[in-house]
N, C-alpha and C positions, 0 to 999 in steps of 0.2 A: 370114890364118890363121897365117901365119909369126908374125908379130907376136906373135898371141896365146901361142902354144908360148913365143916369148921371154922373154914374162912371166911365164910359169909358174912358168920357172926362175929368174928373176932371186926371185920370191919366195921362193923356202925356200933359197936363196946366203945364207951368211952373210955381212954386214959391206953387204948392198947397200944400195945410199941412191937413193930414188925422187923425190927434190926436191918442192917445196912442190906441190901444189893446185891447179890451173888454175882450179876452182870451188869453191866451199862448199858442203856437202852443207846442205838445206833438211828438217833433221831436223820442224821444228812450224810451224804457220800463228801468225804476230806477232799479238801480242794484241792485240783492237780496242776501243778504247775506250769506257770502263764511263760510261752511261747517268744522267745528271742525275737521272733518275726513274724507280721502274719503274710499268708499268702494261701495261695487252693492246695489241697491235700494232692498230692504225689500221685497220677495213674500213668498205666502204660498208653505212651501216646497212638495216634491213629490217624494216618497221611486219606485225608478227608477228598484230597484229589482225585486219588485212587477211587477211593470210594464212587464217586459220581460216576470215571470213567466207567469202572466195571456195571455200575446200573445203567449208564446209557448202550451199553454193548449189550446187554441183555433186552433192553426195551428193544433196539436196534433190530436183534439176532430173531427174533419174536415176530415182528413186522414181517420181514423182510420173509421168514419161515413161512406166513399166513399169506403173502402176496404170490409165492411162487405156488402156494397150493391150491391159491384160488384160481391163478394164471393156468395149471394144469388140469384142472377142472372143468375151465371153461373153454378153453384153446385145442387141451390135445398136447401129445409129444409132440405133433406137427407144425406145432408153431416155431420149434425148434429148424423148421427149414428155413435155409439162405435163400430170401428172395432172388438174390441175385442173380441166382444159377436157372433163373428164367429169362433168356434172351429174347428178345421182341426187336427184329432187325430191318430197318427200312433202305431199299436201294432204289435206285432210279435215278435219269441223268440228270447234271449239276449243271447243265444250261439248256437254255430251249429257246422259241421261239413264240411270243406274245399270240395267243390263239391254236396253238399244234393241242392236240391231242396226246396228253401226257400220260404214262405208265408208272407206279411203282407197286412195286414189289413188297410185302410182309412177312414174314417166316420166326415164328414161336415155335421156340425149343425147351425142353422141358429137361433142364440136368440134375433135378433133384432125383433122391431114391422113391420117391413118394409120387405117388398119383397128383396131379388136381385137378377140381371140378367144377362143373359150372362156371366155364372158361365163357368172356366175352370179351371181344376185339374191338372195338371203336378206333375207326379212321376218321382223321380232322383232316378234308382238302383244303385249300390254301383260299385267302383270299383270292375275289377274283374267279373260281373257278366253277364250270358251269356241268354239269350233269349230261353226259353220253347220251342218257334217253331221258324225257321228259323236261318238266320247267323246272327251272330253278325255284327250290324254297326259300323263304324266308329267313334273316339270321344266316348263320353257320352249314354250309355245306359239310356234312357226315354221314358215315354208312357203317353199318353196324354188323358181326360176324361169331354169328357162335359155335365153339370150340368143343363145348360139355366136356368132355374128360382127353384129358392129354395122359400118358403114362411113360412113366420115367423113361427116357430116352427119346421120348416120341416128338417129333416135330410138327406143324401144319402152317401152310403157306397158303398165299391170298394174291391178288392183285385187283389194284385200284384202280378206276381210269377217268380221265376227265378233261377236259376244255380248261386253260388256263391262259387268262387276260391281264395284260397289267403292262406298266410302261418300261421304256428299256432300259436294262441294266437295275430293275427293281430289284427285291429281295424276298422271297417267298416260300414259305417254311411248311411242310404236312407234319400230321403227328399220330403215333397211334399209342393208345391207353389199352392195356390188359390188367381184366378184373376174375380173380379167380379167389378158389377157397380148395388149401391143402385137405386130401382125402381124410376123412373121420375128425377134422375140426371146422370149428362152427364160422370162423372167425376168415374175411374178407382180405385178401392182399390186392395190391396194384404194380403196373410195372407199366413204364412210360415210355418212347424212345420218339427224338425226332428228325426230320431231314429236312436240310436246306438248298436251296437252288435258287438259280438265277436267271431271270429272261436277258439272255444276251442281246436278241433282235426282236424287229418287230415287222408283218407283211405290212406297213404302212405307216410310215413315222409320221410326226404333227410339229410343227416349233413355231413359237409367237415369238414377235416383233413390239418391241414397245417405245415410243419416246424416249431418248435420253435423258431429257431435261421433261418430268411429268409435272406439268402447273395447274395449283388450284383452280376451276372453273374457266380456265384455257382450252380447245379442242383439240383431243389427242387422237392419231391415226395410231390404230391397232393393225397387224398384219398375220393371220395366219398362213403358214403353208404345208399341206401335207402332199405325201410321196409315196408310189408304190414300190414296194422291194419286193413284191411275190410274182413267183413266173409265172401264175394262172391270174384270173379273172376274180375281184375283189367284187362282193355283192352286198346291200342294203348297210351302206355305211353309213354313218352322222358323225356329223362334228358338231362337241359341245366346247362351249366360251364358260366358266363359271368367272360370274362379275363380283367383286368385291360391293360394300355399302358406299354408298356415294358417288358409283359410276353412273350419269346420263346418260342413256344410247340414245343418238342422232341419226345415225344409218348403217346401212352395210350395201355394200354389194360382193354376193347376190345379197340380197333380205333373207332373213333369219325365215327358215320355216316355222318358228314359235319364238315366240318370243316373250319370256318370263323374267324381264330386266324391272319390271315394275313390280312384281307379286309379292304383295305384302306376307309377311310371315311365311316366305318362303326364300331356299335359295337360291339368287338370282341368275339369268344364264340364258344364253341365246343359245338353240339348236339348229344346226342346217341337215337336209336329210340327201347329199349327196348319190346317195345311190349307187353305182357301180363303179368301179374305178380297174382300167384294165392295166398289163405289167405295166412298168416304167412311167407309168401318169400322175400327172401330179396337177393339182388344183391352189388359186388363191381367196380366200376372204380376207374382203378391205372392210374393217370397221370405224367408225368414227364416233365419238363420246368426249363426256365432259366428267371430268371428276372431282368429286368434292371432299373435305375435310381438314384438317389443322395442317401445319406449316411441320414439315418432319416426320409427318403420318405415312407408315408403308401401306402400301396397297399389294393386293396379290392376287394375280389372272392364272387360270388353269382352260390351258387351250387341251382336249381329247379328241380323239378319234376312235372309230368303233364299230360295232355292232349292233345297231338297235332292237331290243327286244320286243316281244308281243305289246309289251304294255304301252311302246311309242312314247318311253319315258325314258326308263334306264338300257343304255350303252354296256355291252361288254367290249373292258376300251382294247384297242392292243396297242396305243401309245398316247404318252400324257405327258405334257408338259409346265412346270409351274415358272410364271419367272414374276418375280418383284420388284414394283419401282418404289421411290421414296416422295411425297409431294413435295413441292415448294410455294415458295408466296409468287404469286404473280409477277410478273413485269409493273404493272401496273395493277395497282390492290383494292379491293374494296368488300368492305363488309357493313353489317345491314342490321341495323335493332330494330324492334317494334315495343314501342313503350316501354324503352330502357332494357329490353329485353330479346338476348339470342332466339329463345322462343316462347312462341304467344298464342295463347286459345282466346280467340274470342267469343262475344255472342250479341245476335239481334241489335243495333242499336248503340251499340259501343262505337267509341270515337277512340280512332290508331292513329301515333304520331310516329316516323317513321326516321330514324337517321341513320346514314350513308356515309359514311368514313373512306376516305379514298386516297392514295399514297402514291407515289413513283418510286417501286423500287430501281429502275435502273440509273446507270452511270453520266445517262445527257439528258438532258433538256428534252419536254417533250411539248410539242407546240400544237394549238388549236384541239385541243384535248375535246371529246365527247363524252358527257353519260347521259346513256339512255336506259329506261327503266321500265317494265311493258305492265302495264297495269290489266290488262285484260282478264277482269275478274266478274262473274254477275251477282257475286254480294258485296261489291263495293257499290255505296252511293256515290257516283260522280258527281255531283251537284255539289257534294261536301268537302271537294278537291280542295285542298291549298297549298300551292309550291312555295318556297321561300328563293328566289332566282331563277327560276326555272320556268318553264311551262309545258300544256299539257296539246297533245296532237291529237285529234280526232278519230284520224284516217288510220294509223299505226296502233292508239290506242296504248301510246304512251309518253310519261313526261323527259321532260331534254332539260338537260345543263349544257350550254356551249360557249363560246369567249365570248359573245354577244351580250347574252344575259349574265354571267358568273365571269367575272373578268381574271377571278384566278388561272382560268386555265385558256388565257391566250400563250402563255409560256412554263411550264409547269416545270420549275428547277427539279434536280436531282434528291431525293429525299425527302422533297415537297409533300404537305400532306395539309388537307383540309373536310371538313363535311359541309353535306345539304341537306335540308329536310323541309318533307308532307307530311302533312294529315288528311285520314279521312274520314267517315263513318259506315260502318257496316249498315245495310238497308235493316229498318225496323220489323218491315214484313217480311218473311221468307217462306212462304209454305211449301213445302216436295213432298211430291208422292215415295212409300216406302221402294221405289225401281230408281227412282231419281238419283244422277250423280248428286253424292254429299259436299252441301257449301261447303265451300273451300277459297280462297284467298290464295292466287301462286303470283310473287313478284320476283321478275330475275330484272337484273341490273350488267350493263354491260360499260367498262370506260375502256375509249382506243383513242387515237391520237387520228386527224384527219387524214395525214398524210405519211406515209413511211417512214418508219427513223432511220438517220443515217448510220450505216453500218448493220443494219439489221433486216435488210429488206428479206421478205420472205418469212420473217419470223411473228410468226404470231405474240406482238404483245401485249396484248389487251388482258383488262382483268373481267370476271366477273363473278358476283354473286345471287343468290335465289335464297327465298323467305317464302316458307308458304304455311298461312294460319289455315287452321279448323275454327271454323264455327261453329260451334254448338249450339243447341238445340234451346225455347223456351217451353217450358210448361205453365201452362195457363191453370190455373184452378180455383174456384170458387166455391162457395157455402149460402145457399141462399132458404131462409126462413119460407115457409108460406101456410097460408090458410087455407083462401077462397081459389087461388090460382093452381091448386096442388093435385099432382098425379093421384094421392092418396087422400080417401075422404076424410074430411076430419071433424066427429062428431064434438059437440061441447060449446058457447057460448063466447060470444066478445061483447064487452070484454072480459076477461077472466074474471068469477067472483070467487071469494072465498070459500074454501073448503069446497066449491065443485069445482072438475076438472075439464079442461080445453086441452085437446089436442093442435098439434103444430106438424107438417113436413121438413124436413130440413133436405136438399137435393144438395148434392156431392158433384160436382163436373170438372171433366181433365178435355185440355184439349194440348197438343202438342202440334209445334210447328215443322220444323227440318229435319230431323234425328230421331230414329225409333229410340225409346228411353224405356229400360226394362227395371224390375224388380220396383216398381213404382208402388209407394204406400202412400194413405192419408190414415190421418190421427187426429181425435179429440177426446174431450171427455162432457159430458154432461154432470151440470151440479148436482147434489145430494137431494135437493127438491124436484127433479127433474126426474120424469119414470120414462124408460124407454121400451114401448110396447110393441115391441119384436115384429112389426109390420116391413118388411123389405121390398124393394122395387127397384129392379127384378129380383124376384126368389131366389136366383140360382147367384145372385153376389157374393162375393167373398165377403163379407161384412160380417162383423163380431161386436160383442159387448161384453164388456165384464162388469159384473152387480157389484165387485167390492170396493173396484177404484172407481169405478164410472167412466173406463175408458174404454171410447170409439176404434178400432182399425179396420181399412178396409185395404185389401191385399188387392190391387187395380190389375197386377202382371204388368206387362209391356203394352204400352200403349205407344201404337203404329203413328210414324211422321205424318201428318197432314191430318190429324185427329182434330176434328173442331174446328178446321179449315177447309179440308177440302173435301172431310167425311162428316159424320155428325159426331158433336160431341160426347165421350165416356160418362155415362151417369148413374149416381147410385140415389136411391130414395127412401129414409126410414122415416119413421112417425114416432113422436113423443108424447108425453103429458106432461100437464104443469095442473096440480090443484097448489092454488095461491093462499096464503096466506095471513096473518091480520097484519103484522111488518112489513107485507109489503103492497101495501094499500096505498094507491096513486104513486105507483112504480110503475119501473117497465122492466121487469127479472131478466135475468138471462137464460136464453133458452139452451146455447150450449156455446161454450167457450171458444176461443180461436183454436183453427184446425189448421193442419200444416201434411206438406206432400212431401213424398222424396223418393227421389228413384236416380237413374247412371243413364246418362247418354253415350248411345255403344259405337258412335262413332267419333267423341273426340276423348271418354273416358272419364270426362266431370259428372260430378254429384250434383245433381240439381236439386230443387227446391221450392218448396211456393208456398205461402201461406196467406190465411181469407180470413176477414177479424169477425170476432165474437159477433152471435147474433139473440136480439132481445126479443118483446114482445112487440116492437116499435115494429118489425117488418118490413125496411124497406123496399123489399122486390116483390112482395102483394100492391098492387097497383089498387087493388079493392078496398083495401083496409083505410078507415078513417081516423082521426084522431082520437075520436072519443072511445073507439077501440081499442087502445095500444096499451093503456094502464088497468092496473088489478083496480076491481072495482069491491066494495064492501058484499 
């Protein structure tokens, strides 16, 4: 410690001398020698490929560990059974007879080591097939069969039975479904199996006869015939016709005992209710029709025979035949616009210009040519008639082209082709009761040649075509102001003065001519000076108002054909106020803007419309109101 004190002083002495260094002070580390090359320091390498594999094996091995132990968990060692070794076996014969009384057989066998439970059997019958006892349901004929516990080796058997229809040589498949759950797991198996067969015969075969040559809007002779093949006595049979779109039925014999060849939105088809049919008998129907549509369009006819059911609708068939012809163009051709147009809705008042295009297709000359065209319509206006060659018949009640008038066709070359054309007008009036046939416009057209073509006698060659407008329906509707004339009293002064206030009625009216017209609305709105004081007539209106836009609806519904024509008019009635203004002093304000209607006419499918202009203080449908009442007064 001396020492050190020594040195203390010897430091801040002047003149002292502490002699050289015993060491060198080791200020930096000696620089080490700079590297021939650089590059990364030297480590032991490490195949990075490997690497990933073994962590995707391990993520892999992990997964797959947690799946089987969640699977064991929730399933059971039992889910480890071979569904397979449950056979579910359908037999029964592989042909029959359209209408027999068919049998199959079911038999579930159980070749696991293991129980299952809560076994259920579902049998799917075939199309076509009808119930031993009771009615046929709805949908899918099935019948249901429970098992509850089958045990390893155990089997159980079923049979099925049923009524099976359908045409010959069809193809007709059952099916049964088995739902079962292996004993002591939770988890649901299925097993499916199914069988096929074929009606070889049938007690009563059906075959239709068609045209060979089937021409647009030319009349085709259909022919059904059916035949008994049962050696007993056939009872309450019908024969159904299903018609394609575009078939006209003109007759049968016998006549259809119903006949649904028109029914809209439905499918089309004449029924006859034959009745009994003993062995070996056999019956004809002769149909006659006109069929319509494009040049190459197939048609397809389904002649049945059957059973008729309780409902006196549907047939359980035991033979069905389809057969399909192709159309062609006419011998003689013709087709038909209505104001440039294939098809055409008109309405009320409207004026139709109508063109007739008409052609030979065949190979000769065709001489003293006719078109006749039947107009027999009661919303055409006849007075509005006008042929361009032609004219119109009284008695037939329809117009003629012949080589007299239309000189083209004293000789109509091959290939030949020319048109004619009318106009007319639909009547302005038309009011119908909601029972009333809907206006409607049907025009057929018929071109034949006076006298038989040579080489063709017997052959129907005439063309013809048919046009038939809807007319739709008008709605009438109006807005009318009132004061002194009005349902509702209206207190307050005429003419309006400033800052007091005058009431006004304004009445609402729909009237509707031919066409019930539904979801009918009217709309307005009342200006921002205008108060609408919740007064309605009738109370029970659909009538609304909203205070923020100032807009009117009133929800009318359907308002029935002959509304304001042959009933009384639909009316609605509210009350307003007007306190007037200093701007609008020697004016006539508005009391509520132009209102507008719109609703759907449900018989040709157009959106209709109508709209009744703004009404002021002026009033013109108060008959009371004078001039010096119509303006805001100071």
């Amino acid at each position: 410690m001396a020492d050190l004190e020594d040195l203390k002083k010897r430091l801040y002495r002047e003149g002292e001398d502490f002699g050289e260094r015993k060491i060198s002070p080791e200020l930096s580390r000696p620089r080490e020698e700079l590297r021939a090359a650089w590059g990364p320091d030297q480590k032991p390498k490490v195949d990075l490929k490997k690497r990933k594999i073994f962590i995707w094996l391990g993520i892999f091995t992990v997964i797959v560990s947690l799946g089987i132990f969640l699977f064991f968990q929730f399933y059971g060692f039992n889910a480890f059974l071979n569904i397979q070794d449950i056979n579910v076996d359908i037999t029964g014969e592989k042909n029959i007879s359209s209408g027999d009384r068919v049998s199959w057989q079911v038999r579930v066998l159980n070749n696991n080591k293991t129980a299952i439970e809560n076994a259920v059997l579902v049998f799917n019958y075939p199309e076509g097939a009808t119930p031993v006892i009771g009615q046929k349901p709805e949908g899918v004929l099935r019948e249901k069969k429970d098992l509850n516990t089958l045990n390893p080796g155990e089997s159980a058997s079923f049979t099925f039975n049923a009524y099976v229809f359908g045409a010959r040589n069809s193809q007709k498949q059952v099916s049964a479904t088995l739902e079962y759950r292996p004993k002591n797991s939770s988890a649901t198996f299925g097993k499916q199996s199914s069988f096929s067969f074929s009606i070889a015969k049938a007690p009563v075969t059906i075959s239709l006869v068609l045209p060979e040559d089937l021409r647009i809007g030319q009349t085709a002779d259909l022919e059904i015939r059916y035949n008994s093949q049962s050696e007993k006595k056939l009872d309450n049979l019908s024969v159904v016709l299903s018609l394609p779109d575009g078939f006209e039925f003109v007759s049968a014999l016998p006549a259809p005992t119903v006949d649904k060849s028109k029914s809209p939105g439905t499918a089309k088809s004449l029924i006859w209710n034959i009745g009994s049919l003993d062995p070996s008998e056999d019956g004809v129907i002769k149909i006659k029709g006109k069929v319509y549509g494009g040049n190459l369009e197939p048609k397809n006819f389904q002649a049945s025979v059957g059973v008729l059911l309780n409902d006196n609708v549907t047939i359980s068939v035991y033979d069905a035949t389809l057969v399909s012809a192709v159309l062609h163009s006419p011998f003689l051709e013709l087709t038909m616009l209505a104001n440039g147009k294939t098809s055409y809705i008109s309405f009320p008042g409207d004026m139709i210009s109508f063109e007739i295009a008409w052609k030979n297709n065949l190979s000769v000359s065709v001489k003293d040519a006719i078109l006749e065209v039947k107009l027999d319509s009661p919303p055409v206006d006849l007075k509005s008639l006008r042929i361009d060659k032609g004219s119109y018949r009284e008695s037939s009640k329809s117009i003629v082209w012949n080589a007299s008038s239309y000189p083209e066709f004293k000789n109509v070359a091959p290939g030949q082709s020319g048109k004619v054309k009318f106009i007319f007008k639909i009547k302005s009036s038309l009011p119908l009761e909601t029972t009333s046939p809907r206006p409607e416009v049907k025009i057929s057209g018929t071109l034949r040649s006076a006298d038989s073509i040579a080489g063709l006698e017997g052959v129907d060659t005439g063309g013809a075509t048919t046009y038939d407008i809807k007319v739709s329906s008008k709605v009438k509707f109006t807005s009318k102001g009132l004061f002194y004339n009005a349902p509702i009293s209206n207190p307050g002064s005429l003419p309006p003065h400033v800052g007091k206030e005058t009431t006004y009625t304004i009445t609402w009216s729909l009237a509707n001519m031919s066409n019930d017209v539904d979801n009918v609305v009217a709309v307005s709105s009342l200006p921002p000076y205008i108060n609408f004081k919740n007064v309605i007539l009738p109370a029970n209106s659909n009538l609304t108002y909203n205070e923020n836009s100032g807009e009117l609806e009133w929800r009318a519904g359907r308002v029935q054909a002959g509304t304001g024509f042959l009933y009384p008019a639909m009316q609605v009635s509210f009350q307003i106020g007007l306190v007037a203004t200093q701007d609008q002093i020697d004016s006539a304000p508005v009391l509520i803007e132009e209102s507008k209607v719109f609703g759907k006419d449900t018989f040709t499918g157009v959106e209709l419309s109508g709209t009744a202009p703004l009404i002021t203080t002026d009033l013109p449908d108060d008959s009371r109101i004078t001039s010096s009442q119509k303006k805001v007064a100071p």
